[in-house]
C-alpha positions in Angstrom: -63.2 4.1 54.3 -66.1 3.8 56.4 -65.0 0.4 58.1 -61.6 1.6 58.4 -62.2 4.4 60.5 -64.8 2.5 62.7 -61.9 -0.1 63.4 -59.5 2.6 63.8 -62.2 4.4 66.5 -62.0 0.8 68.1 -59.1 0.6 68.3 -57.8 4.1 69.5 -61.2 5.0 71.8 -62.2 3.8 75.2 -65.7 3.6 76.4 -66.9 1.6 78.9 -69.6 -0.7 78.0 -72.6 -2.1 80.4 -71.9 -6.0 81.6 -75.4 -7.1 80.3 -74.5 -6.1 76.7 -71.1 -7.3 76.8 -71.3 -10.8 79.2 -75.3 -11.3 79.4 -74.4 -14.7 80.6 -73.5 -12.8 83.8 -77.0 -11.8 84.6 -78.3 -15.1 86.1 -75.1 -15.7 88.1 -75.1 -11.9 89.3 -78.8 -12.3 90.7 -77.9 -16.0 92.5 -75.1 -14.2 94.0 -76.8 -11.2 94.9 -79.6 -13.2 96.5 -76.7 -14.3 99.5 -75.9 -10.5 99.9 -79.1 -9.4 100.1 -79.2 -11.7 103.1 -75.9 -10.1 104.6 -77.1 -6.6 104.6 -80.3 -7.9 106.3 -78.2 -9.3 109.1 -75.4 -7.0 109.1 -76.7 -3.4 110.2 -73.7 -2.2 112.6 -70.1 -3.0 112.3 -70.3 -5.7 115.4 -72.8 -7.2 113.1 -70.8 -7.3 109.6 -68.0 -9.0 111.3 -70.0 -11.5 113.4 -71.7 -12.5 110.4 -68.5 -12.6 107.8 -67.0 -14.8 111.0 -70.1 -17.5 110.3 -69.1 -17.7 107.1 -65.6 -17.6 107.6 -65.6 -20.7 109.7 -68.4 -22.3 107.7 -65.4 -22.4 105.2 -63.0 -24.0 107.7 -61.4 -20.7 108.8 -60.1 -21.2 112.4 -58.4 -18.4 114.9 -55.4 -17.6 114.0 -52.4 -19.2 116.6 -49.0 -16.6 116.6 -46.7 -20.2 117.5 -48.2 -22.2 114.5 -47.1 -23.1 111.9 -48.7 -23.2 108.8 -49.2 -24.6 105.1 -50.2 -23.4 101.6 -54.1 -23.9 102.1 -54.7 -23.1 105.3 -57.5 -20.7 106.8 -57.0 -18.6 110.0 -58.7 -15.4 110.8 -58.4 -13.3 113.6 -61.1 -10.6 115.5 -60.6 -7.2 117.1 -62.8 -6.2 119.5 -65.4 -7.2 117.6 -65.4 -4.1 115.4 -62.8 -5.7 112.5 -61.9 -8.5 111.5 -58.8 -10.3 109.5 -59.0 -13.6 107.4 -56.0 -15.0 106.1 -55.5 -17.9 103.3 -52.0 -18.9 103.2 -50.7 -19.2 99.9 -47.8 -21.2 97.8 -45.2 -18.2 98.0 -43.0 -17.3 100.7 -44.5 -14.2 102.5 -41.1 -12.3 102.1 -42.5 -12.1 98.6 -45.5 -10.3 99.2 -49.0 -11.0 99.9 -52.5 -9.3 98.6 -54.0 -7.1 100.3 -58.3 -6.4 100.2 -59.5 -3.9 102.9 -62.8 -3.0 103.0 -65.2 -1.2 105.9 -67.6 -2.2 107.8 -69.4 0.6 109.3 -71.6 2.9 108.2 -73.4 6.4 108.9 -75.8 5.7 111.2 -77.5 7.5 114.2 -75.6 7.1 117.9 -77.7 7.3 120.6 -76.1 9.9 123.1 -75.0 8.9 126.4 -77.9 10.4 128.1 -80.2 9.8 125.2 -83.8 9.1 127.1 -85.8 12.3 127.8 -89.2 13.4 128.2 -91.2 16.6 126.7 -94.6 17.5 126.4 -96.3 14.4 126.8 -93.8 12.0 124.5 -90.7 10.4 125.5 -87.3 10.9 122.8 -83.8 9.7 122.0 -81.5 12.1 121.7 -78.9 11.2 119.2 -75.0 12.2 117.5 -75.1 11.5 114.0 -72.3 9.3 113.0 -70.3 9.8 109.2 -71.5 11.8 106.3 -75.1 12.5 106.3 -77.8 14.2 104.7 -79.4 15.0 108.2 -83.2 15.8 106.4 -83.3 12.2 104.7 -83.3 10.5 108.1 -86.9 12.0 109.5 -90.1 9.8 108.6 -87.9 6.9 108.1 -88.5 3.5 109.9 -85.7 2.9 112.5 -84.6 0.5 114.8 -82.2 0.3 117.8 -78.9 -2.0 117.7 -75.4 -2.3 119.8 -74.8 -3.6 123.5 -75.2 -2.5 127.2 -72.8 -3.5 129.8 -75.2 -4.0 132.8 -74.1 -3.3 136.5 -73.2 -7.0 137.1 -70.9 -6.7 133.8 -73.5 -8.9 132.0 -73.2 -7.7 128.1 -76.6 -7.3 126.9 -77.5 -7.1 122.6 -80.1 -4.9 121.7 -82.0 -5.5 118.2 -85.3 -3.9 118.4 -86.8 -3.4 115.2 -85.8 -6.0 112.6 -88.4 -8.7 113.3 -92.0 -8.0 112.0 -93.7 -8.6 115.5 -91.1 -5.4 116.7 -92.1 -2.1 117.1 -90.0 0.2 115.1 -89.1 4.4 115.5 -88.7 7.4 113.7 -88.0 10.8 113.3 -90.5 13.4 112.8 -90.7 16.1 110.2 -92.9 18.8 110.4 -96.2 18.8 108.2 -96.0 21.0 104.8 -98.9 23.4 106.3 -96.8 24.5 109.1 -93.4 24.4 107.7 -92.9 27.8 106.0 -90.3 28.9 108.2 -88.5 25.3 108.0 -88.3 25.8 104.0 -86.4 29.5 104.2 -83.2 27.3 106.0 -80.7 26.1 103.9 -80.7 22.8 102.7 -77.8 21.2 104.8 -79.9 23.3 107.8 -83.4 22.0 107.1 -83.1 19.3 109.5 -80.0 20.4 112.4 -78.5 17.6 114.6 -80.0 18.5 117.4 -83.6 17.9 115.8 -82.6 14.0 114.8 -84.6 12.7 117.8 -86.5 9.8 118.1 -89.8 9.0 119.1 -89.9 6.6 122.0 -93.0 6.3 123.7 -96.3 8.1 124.3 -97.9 5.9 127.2 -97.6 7.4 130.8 -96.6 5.2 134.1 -97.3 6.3 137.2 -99.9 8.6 139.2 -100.7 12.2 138.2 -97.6 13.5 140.6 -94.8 11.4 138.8 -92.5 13.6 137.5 -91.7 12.0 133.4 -94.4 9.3 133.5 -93.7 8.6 130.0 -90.0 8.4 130.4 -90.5 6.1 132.9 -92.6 3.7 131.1 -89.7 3.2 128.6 -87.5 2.5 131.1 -89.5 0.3 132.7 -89.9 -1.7 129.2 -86.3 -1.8 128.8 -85.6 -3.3 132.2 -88.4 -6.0 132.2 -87.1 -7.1 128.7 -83.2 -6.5 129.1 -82.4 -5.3 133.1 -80.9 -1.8 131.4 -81.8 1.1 133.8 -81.2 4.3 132.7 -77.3 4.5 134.4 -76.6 1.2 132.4 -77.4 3.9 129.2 -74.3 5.9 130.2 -72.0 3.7 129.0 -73.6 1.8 126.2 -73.4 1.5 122.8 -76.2 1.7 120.7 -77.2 2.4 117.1 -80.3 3.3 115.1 -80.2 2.3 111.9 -82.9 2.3 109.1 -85.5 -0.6 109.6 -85.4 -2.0 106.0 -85.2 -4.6 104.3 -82.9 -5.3 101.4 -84.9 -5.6 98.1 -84.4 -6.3 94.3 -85.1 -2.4 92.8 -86.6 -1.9 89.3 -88.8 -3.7 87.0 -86.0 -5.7 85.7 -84.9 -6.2 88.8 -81.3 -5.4 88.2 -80.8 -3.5 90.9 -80.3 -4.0 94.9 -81.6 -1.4 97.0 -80.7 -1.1 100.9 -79.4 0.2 103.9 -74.9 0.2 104.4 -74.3 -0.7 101.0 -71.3 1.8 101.3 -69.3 -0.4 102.3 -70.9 -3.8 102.6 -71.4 -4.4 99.0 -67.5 -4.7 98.7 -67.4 -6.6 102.1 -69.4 -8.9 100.8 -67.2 -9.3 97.5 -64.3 -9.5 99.1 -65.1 -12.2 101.7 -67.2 -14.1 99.5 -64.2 -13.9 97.0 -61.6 -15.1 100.0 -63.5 -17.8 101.3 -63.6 -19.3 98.0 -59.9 -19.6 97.9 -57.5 -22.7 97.6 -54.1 -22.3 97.4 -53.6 -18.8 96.1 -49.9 -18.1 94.7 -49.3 -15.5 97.3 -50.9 -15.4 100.8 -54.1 -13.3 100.6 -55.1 -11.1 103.6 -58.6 -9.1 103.9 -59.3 -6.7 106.3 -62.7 -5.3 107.2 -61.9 -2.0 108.7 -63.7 -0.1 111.2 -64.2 4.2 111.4 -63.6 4.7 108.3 -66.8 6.6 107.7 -64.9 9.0 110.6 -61.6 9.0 109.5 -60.5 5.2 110.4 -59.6 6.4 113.7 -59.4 4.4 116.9 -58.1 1.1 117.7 -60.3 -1.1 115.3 -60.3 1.7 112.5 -57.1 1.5 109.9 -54.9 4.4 111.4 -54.3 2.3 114.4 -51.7 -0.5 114.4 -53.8 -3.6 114.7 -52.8 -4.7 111.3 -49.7 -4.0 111.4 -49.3 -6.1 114.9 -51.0 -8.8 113.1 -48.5 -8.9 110.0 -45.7 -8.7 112.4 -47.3 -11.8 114.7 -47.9 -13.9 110.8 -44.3 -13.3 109.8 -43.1 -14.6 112.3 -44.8 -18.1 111.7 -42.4 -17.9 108.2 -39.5 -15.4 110.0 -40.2 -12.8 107.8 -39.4 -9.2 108.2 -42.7 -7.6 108.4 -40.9 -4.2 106.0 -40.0 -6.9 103.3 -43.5 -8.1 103.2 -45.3 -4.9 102.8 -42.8 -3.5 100.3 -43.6 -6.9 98.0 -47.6 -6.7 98.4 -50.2 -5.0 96.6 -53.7 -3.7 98.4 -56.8 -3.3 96.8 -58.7 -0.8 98.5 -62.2 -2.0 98.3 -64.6 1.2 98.7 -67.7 1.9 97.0 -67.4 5.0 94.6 -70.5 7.1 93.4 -72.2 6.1 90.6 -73.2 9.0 88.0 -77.5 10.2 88.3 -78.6 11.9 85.3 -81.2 13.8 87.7 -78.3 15.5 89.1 -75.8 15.4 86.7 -74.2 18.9 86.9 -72.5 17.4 90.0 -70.7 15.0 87.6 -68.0 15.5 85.4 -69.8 12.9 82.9 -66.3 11.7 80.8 -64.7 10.9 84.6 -68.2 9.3 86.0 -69.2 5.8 87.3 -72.2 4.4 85.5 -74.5 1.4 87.2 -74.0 -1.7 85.5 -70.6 -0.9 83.9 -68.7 -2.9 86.5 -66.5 -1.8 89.4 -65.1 1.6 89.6 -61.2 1.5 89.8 -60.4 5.3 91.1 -56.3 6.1 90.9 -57.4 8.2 93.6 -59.9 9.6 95.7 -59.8 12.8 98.2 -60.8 16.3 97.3 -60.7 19.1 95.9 -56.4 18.9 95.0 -56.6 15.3 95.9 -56.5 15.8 99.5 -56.3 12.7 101.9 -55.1 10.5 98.7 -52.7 7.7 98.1 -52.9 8.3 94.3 -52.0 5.0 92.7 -48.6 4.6 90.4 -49.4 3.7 86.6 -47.7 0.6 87.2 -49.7 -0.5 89.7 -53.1 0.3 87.8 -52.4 -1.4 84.8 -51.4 -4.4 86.6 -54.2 -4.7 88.7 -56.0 -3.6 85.0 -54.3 -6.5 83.4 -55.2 -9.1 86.4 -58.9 -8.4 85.4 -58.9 -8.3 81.8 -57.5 -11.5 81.7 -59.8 -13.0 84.2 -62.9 -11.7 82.1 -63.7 -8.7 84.6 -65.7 -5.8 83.8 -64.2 -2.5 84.9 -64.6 1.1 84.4 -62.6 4.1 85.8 -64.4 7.8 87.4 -64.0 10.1 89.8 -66.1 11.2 93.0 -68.0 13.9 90.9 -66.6 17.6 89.6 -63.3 18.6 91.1 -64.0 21.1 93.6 -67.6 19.9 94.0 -66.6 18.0 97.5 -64.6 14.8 97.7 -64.1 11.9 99.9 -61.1 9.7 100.9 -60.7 5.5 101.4 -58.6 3.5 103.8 -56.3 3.4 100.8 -53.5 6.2 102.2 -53.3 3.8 105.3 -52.2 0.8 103.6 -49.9 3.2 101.1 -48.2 4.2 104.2 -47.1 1.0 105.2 -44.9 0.8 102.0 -47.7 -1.3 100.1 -48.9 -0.4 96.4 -52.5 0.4 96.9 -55.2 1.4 94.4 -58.7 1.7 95.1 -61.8 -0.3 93.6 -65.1 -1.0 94.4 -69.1 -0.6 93.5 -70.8 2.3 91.8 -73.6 3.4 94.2 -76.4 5.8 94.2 -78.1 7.6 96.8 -74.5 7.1 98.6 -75.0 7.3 102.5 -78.7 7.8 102.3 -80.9 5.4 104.8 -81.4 3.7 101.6 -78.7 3.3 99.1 -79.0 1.2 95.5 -76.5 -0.7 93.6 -76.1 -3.2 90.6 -76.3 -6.5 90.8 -73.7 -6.6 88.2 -71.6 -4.8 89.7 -71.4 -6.5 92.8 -71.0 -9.3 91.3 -68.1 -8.4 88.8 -66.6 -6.7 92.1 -66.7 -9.9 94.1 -64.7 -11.3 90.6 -62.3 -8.7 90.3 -61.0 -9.1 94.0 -60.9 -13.4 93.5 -58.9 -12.8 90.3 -56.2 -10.4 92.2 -56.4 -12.5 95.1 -55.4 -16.0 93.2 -52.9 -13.5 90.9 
């Protein structure tokens, strides 16, 4: 009786189970392949960054831009770059693209810290940046931690300049102060989300003066005078630049087992890194398979290299024409995986979780039917039809997968780029790493999971 009701429970019950017990064999492969993302997060701390380095290995693979007159066979690699903020890579496939094509869209940018456009300023004896926090933050984890200064500067001449200060260990790096335990008894009576306010996220710059006793802002100048012996910026130039701080750390293997990656943008370059490494692998996939790393999203995919703008959808119409497709006819036919990290499930915190709806590290990627908040706000919410399919594309391709939710109902929320693509008349569903600590300075993820991610989109790209 015994055994039949175990078998019975095996049959009728779901639980997810962990890769390591289920595939062990996937441990060595997960930390080889983890190994080359380690080294993409390292050189892929701003959005211009992700897609200039996904572009290297894009054409390392024989990817070549993408030509609107050509004509093109089963095999063939083109990608295509917008404003160097998002990027498209295309590997044509056997099928028609009348009959659809697959769809991965991932983002590539992060929360961060802008610089304002006035950012350099001078008080009490120590020179500042003045910043605009960028995406969903946690404003008090960003003091005391090491920082360094990325983006461009368009210089009067209409020179474009790159800034990277920080990232080699000769560089200097910057930081955010906090105020010292002993004095901060009237910090600790503020709110939580108040304990560190966005106009208090400035960052120490310089302490040296320049100048005689009667210059007004000697320190100020002395960091302007370093920045235009090393790059020609003045402080005008700084009006209409672009520059990011970001944390100055390196990605690392986390725990004793080292099963775990820790590191900075892992929401959502974990699943950028799956899905390109997962496309670039591609030969002659049944359908034509498109990824997409997106821009804004962590501000609403807004703009003209974020997903509410119609670069994709110009692109699509310039590729169908290479086959004179109809553009509607295409979308209709395809399916989009929305790849976007969701939050794995931390049993120091776990009355934010609803524990039976939860993402758990090392069970595999998290499929979500939909994301948004509180009554699914901002969703695309998947059909059943498309879930099991893309549930049945992985099973049979030996994928670990597990389903959750973004924690307890009406404990918050977030949304994807998936809504965008379900717009467009496409059957999107979202998918795409557990992560903890999500859009802290310093986020951690499983190597199995990446890996089994980067699997899961191969298998539905070749489906």
């Amino acid at each position: 009786m015994e055994n039949g009701i175990s078998e019975l429970k095996k049959k009728l019950c779901y639980t997810s189970v962990h890769i390591a017990a289920e595939m062990p064999e996937d441990i060595r492969d997960a930390e080889e392949f983890c190994e080359d993302y380690k080294e993409f997060l390292d050189l892929s701390k701003t959005e211009r960054e992700t897609v200039a380095t996904a572009e290297q290995i894009a054409q390392e693979a024989g990817f070549v831009p993408f030509d609107r007159f050509g004509k093109y066979k089963a095999g063939q690699k083109v990608y295509f770059v917008n404003r160097e903020k998002s990027l498209i890579l295309v590997t044509f496939g056997k099928k028609p693209l009348a009959e659809g094509v697959r769809f991965v869209v991932a983002h590539g940018d992060c929360p961060r810290l802008d610089l304002k456009a006035s950012p350099v300023y001078e008080k009490d004896g120590t020179a500042f940046l003045k910043t605009h926090y960028y995406g969903g933050i946690r404003k008090y984890q960003w003091t005391t931690v090491p920082l360094s200064l990325h983006g461009v500067v368009i210089l009067k001449n209409g020179k474009k300049v790159s800034v990277c200060i920080g990232e080699k260990d000769t560089d200097p790096r910057f930081v955010i102060s906090d105020l010292l335990p002993h004095l901060s008894m009237e910090q600790n009576e503020r709110k939580l989300s108040e304990g560190v306010k966005g106009e208090e996220l400035n960052i120490v710059f310089g302490n040296i003066p320049f100048g005689d006793e009667d210059t007004k802002d000697p320190v100020k100048l002395c960091v302007l005078n370093i920045l235009y012996d090393r790059y020609g910026i003045t402080e005008k130039d700084l009006l209409t630049a672009e520059l990011e701080a970001v944390p100055a750390v390196k990605a690392c293997d986390i725990g004793l087992d080292r099963s775990m990656i820790g590191g900075y943008g892992q929401d959502d370059r974990s699943c950028v890194f799956a899905s390109v490494s997962a496309q670039v692998m591609l030969k002659k996939p049944e359908h034509t398979a498109v990824t997409v790393i997106a821009d804004k999203e962590e501000i609403g995919s807004c703009g003209n290299t974020g997903m509410e703008s119609l670069f994709l959808y110009d692109f699509m119409q310039d590729l169908c024409e290479t086959q004179n497709a109809k553009v509607r006819d295409v979308y209709r036919n395809s399916i989009c995986l929305s790849a976007d990290v969701g939050g794995a499930f931390d049993p120091t915190f776990r009355s934010a979780f609803e524990e039976n709806n939860s993402a758990f590290l090392g069970h595999g990627p998290v499929i979500q039917k939909y994301t948004g908040a509180r009554g699914k706000s901002g969703a695309s919410d998947a059909s059943a039809e498309t879930f099991a399919g893309i549930v049945s594309v992985l099973e049979e391709n030996g994928v670990i997968w597990q389903t959750g939710e973004l924690g307890k109902v009406d404990g918050g929320g977030g949304g994807t780029v998936a809504k965008y693509m379900a717009n467009m008349d496409v059957d999107t569903i979202d998918i795409g790493v557990p992560v903890l600590s999500m859009h802290a300075p310093f986020e951690v993820t499983s190597k199995l999971d990446v890996y089994h991610t980067h699997k899961a989109v191969k298998a539905f790209l070749e489906s």
